[in-house]
KOLPA-768423 format. One record per residue: x, z, y negated of N, C-alpha, C in turn. Coordinates in steps of 0.05 Angstrom, whole numbers, plus 5000, padded with zeros to 4 digits. Layout:
<rs>
XZYXZYXZY ...
</rs>
This chain:
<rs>
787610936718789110736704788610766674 789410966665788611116635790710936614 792910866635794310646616794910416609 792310316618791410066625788810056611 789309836588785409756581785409556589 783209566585780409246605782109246629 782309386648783209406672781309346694 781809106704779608986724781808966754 779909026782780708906798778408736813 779208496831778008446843779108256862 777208386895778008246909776908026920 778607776934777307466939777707536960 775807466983775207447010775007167025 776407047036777206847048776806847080 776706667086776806667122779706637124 779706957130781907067149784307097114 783307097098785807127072784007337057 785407497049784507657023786307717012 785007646981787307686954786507916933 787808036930786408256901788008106879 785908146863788507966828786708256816 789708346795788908486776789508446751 788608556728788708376706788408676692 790108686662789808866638792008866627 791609046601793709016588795009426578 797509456587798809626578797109716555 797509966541795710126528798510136501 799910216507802810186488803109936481 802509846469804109596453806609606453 807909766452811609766452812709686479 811409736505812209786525810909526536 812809376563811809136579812809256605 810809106623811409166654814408976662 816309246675819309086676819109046709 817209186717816909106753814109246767 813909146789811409226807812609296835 811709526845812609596861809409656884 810009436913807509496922808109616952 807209836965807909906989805009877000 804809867030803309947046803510197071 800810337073801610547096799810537103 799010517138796710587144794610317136 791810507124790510297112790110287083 792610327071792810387039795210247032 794210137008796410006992796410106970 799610116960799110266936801310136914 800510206886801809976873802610196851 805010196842807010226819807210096800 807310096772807609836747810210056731 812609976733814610056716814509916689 815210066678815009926641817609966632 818309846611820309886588819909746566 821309816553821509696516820109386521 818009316505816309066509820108966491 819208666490820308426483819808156486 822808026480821407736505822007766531 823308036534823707946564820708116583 820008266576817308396583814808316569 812608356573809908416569808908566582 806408636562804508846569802708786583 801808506591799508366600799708396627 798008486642798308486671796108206684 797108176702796707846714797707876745 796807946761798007966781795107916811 796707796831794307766857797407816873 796707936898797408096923795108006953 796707856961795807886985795508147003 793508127019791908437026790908337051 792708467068792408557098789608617104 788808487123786008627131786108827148 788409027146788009317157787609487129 787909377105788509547088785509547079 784609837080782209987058781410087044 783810157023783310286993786710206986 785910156963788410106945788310426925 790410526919791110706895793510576882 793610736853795710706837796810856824 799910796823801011076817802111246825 803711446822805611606848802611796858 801111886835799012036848797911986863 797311666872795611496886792711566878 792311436852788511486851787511316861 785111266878783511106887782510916870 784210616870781810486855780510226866 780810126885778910006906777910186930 776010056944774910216970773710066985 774610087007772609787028770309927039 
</rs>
């Protein structure tokens, strides 16, 4: 997540709920997240952040929680899928 600073995840564990919230901010100042794209396979979830030209209609600030299947055991990000959780 090289384009991402103060890039935190973390997950909340609930009876029978789990949430990941992630939080950071775009590295470009010019650029805001215009969508999130989240798939699951298996026991992997994997998450996409499209950007374009910041404005008012975008930001750079990421703010986001995803509900998380309790089959799923590593999250990556990115088409490369890097690992950045791990159960």
């Amino acid at each position: 997540m090289n384009d991402i600073r103060n890039f935190e995840i973390t997950v909340n564990e609930a009876k029978d709920n789990r949430q990941v919230h992630l939080t950071g901010l775009l590295g470009n100042s010019a650029m805001g997240i215009s969508d999130i794209k989240i798939t699951s396979r298996n026991d992997e979830l994997n998450i996409v952040l499209f950007q374009k030209l910041a404005g008012s209609e975008y930001s750079g600030a990421l703010d986001k929680e995803i509900p998380l299947e309790s089959s799923i055991k590593k999250i990556t990000y990115g088409s490369e899928r890097k690992v950045i959780w791990q159960d």
